[in-house]
N, C-alpha and C positions, 0 to 999 in steps of 0.2 A: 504494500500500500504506500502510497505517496502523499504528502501536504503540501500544498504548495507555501512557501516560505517569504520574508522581506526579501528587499533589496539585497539584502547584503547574504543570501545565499539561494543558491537554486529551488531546492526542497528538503523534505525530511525526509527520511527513510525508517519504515518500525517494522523494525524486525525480533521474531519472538517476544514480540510485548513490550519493547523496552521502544524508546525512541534517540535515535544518534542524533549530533550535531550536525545544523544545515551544510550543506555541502555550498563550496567558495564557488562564485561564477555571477556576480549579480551586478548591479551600479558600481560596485566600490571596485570590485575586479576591473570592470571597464577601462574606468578609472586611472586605475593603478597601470594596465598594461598599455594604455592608448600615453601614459608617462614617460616609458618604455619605449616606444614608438618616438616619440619626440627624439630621443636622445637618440636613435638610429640613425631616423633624417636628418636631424641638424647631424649629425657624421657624416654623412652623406652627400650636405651640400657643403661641407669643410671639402672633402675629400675630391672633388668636383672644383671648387675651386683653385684646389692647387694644382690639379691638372691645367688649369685656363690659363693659369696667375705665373707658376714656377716653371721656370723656362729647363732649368737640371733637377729633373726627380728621378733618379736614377733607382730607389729602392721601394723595397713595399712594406717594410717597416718604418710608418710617419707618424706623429702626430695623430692627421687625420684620422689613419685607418686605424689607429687606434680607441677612438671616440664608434666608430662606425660599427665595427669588431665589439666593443666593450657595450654598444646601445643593444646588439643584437644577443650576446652574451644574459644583458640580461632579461630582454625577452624569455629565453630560454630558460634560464635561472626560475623565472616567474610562472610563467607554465609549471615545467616540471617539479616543482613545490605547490604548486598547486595539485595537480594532479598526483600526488605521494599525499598530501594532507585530506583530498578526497577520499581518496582508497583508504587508509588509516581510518576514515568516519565510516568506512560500509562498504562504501560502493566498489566495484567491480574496476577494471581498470579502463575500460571504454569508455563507461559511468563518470569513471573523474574527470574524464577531460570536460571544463564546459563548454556546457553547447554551446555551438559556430564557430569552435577554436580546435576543430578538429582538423582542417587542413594546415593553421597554422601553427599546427603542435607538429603535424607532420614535417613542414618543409622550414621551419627555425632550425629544427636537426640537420635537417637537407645543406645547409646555409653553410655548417661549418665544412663539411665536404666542399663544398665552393669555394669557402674561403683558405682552404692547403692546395687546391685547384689554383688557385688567383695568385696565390705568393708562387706555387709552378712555372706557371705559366710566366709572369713578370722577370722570373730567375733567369728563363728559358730563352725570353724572347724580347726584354726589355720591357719599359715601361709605356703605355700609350698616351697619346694627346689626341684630344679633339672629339673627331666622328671615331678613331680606329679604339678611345674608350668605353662609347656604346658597343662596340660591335664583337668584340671578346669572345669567345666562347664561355668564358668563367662568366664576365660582365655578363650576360646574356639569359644564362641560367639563372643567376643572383638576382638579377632586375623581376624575373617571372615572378621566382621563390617567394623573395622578399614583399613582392606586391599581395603574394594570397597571405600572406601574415600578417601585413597591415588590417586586413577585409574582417578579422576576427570577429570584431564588437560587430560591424556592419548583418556579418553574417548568423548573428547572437541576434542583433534586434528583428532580423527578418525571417526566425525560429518562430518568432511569439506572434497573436492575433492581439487586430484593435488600433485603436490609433498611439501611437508615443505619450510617454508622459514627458513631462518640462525635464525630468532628468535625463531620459533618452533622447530628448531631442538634441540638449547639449552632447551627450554622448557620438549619437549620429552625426551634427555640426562638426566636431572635431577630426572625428575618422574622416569625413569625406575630406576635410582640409588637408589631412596630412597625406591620401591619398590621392591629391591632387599636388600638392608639394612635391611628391614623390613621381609623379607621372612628367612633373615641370624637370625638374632635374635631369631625368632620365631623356627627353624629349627636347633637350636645352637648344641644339644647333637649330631646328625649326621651329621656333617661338620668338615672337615678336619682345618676348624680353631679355635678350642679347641682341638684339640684331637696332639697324636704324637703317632699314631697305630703302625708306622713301627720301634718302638725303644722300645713300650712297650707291646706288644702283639706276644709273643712268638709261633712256631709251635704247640708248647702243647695246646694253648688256641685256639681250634676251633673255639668256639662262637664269639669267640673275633676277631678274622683276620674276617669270616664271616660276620658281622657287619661293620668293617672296609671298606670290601668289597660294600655291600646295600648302605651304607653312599655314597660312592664316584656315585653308580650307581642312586642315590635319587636326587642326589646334577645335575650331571649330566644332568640330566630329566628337576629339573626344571630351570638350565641354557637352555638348549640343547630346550626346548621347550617354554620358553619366546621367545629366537631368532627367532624361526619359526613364531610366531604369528607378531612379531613385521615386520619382513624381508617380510611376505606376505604383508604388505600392505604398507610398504616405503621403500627407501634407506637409512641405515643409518648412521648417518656423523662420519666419524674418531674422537677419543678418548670417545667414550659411553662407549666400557668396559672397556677401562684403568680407566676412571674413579670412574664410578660402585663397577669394583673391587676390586679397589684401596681404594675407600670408604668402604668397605664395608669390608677386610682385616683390617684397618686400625681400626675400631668399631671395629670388634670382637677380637684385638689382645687385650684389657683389660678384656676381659673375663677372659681368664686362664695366661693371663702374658707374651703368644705366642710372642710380638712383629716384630722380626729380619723373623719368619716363616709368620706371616699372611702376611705383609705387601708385602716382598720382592714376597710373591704366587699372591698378588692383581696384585700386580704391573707387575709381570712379564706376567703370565695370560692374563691380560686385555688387552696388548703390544701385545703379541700372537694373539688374536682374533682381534682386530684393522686391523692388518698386513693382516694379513688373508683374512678378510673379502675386506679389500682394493681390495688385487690379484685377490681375485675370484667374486666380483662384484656378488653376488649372485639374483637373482631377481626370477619370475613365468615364465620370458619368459627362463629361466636356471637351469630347476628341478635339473638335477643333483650336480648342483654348490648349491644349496640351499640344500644338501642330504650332501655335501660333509663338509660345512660348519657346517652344525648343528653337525657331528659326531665327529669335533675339537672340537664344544663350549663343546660338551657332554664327552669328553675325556680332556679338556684342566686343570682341576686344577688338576687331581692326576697325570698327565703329569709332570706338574710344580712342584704340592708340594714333591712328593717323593723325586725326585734330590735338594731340596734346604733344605727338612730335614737332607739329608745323607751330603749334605756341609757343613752347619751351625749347624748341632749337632751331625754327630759322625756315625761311621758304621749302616745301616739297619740290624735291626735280621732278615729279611721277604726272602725269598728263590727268586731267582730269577722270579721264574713261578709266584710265589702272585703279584710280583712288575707289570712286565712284562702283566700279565694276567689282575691287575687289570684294568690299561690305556686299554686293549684291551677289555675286557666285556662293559667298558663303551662307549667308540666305538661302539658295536653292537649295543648294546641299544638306543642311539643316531639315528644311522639310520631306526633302525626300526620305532623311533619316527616318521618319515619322513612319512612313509605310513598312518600315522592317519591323517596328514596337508596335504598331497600332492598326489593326487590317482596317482597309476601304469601306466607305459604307454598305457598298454592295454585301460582300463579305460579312460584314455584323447581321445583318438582317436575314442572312440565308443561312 
C-alpha cells in the first residue's frame, strides 16, 4: 500500500504494519539537484570560454574543467545518496531512484566514461577550438548525456496530473533556463549572441548573410519548438522567458565580449514573449493561439536583436529585404513547426 506524502518526499511505504520514512524525490530534491545543475553549467560556460578566450590550452587538466567535472560529480554524488537513503527506507532499488530521474541516474554515470574519453582523446589528438569543440566524439556524447540529466525535474513534473503549483512552476522556470543555457552554449557559433552579422557580413559575402540567415532560423526552431512541447502540456507562469533569456544572454555575452547586445536581446526578448504569451493564453483547447505564439517565440530574437545592434552599435550594412526577410522566414518556419505538434483541423475533427 502506498500514501501519498509532502513535498519533501514521494510517498510512504507500510509494510507489515509498520510505516517507513517518506522516500527523498519531492520540491526540496528539485531543489537541491537543479543547484547541482547550476554548478555544471556555469563549468561549462567557464570551460567554453576559455576555448574562445585562451589562445595556448594545451591540456585538459584546467581550472574550468574542473568546476564542470566537480558540478557533474556532484550531481552524481546527489542521486546516488539518494537512491542508497531510499533503499535503506524500503524501497527496492528501481523504487529509489525518483521518479523522472531515471534517465539521469543513468547517463550522470555514463558522463564519467566520457569524461576519461575527453582527457583520451585531448592527450591523443590535442586540444580543440571553435566549431572542431562541438564536434568531438567525447564532446558529442557528453552534450547528449548531459542534456537528459538536466531534463530530470522537467521529467518528474510531467510524471504527475493537474496543473503546477507556485512551487513547480518555479521549479519548471529554472530547468527550462538552465536547459536553454545549456543548448546556448553548446549551439554558441550559430546564435546571434556571438556573432554581429548585420555590421560584419557584407552583400559580397553570400555565404556569410546565408548562415546569418540558418542561424536565426536554427535558433528559432529550437526556441519556437521547446514552447510547443512545454505549452502542450501546462500553463506557463509569467517571467520563464524573461528569465531564461535573460540568463542565458547574460552567459553568452563573455563569450565574445557582446555585453550591452546579449543582454539588452535577453532581456528585451524574454519581456516580449512573457507579454505575449500573457495576451494570448495559448493552450490545446486554442490551436490557433498556440500556432500564433510559437511563430513570435520562433521570430522573436532576430526581431529584437537586429534593432538593438543598429542602436547600440552603429548603421546595418544588410539591405532592407535580408533584415526585413530574415524576422519573416523565421516566422514561416515557426509555424510550420506547428503542424509537427498540433495536427490540421481537418485531422482533429476526423
Amino acid at each position: 500500500m502506498t500514501v501519498q506524502s509532502s513535498d519533501l518526499g514521494r510517498s510512504l511505504h507500510i509494510k507489515s504494519g509498520s510505516v517507513s520514512k517518506p522516500l527523498i524525490g519531492g520540491t526540496t530534491f528539485h531543489l537541491v539537484f537543479l543547484a547541482a545543475v547550476v554548478w555544471f553549467v556555469v563549468g561549462d560556460y567557464l570551460d567554453s570560454w576559455a576555448h574562445n578566450n585562451i589562445a595556448q590550452l594545451e591540456t585538459f587538466f584546467t581550472p574550468w574543467h574542473g568546476v564542470l567535472y566537480s558540478g557533474l560529480f556532484a550531481i552524481a554524488v546527489l542521486l546516488s545518496a539518494t537512491i542508497w537513503i531510499n533503499h535503506q527506507r524500503g524501497a527496492d532499488w528501481m523504487e529509489a531512484i525518483p521518479k523522472g530521474y531515471e534517465l539521469s541516474t543513468i547517463f550522470v554515470y555514463a558522463m564519467f566514461f566520457v569524461g576519461v574519453g575527453d582527457a583520451t582523446w585531448h592527450t591523443l589528438f590535442g586540444i580543440e577550438k571553435n566549431v572542431d569543440g562541438l564536434l568531438s566524439p567525447t564532446h558529442i556524447s557528453g552534450m547528449l548525456f548531459s542534456g537528459l540529466v538536466i531534463l530530470g525535474p522537467y521529467r518528474a513534473l510531467s510524471s504527475r496530473k493537474g496543473a503546477l503549483s507556485r512551487a513547480e512552476q518555479t521549479i519548471l522556470t529554472i530547468t527550462i533556463t538552465l536547459f536553454l543555457a545549456y543548448l546556448a552554449v553548446l549551439t554558441q557559433e550559430t546564435t546571434t549572441y556571438t556573432r554581429l552579422w548585420p555590421l560584419t557580413v557584407p552583400a559580397s559575402n553570400n555565404d556569410g548573410q546565408l548562415l546569418a540567415v540558418l542561424s536565426f532560423i536554427f535558433q528559432g526552431l529550437i526556441l519556437g519548438g521547446l514552447s510547443l512541447i512545454v505549452m502542450r502540456r501546462w500553463k506557463l507562469p509569467f517571467g520563464l522567458y524573461t528569465c531564461a533569456l535573460l540568463v542565458v544572454g547574460a552567459g553568452m555575452s563573455f563569450m565574445r565580449g557582446q555585453y550591452v547586445v546579449d543582454i539588452l536581446v535577453g532581456l528585451i526578448a524574454g519581456l516580449l514573449l512573457d507579454v505575449c504569451y500573457h495576451f494570448l493564453q495559448p493552450d490545446m483547447q486554442h490551436t490557433d493561439r498556440i500556432r500564433l505564439f510559437t511563430v513570435i517565440a520562433a521570430s522573436a530574437i532576430p526581431f529584437v536583436y537586429l534593432p538593438v545592434v543598429w542602436l547600440t552599435q552603429g548603421p546595418l550594412i544588410w539591405s532592407i529585404h535580408l533584415i526585413i526577410g530574415s524576422v519573416g522566414v523565421c516566422a514561416i518556419f515557426g509555424w510550420m513547426l506547428t503542424y509537427v505538434a498540433i495536427p490540421s483541423a481537418q485531422y482533429e475533427e476526423a
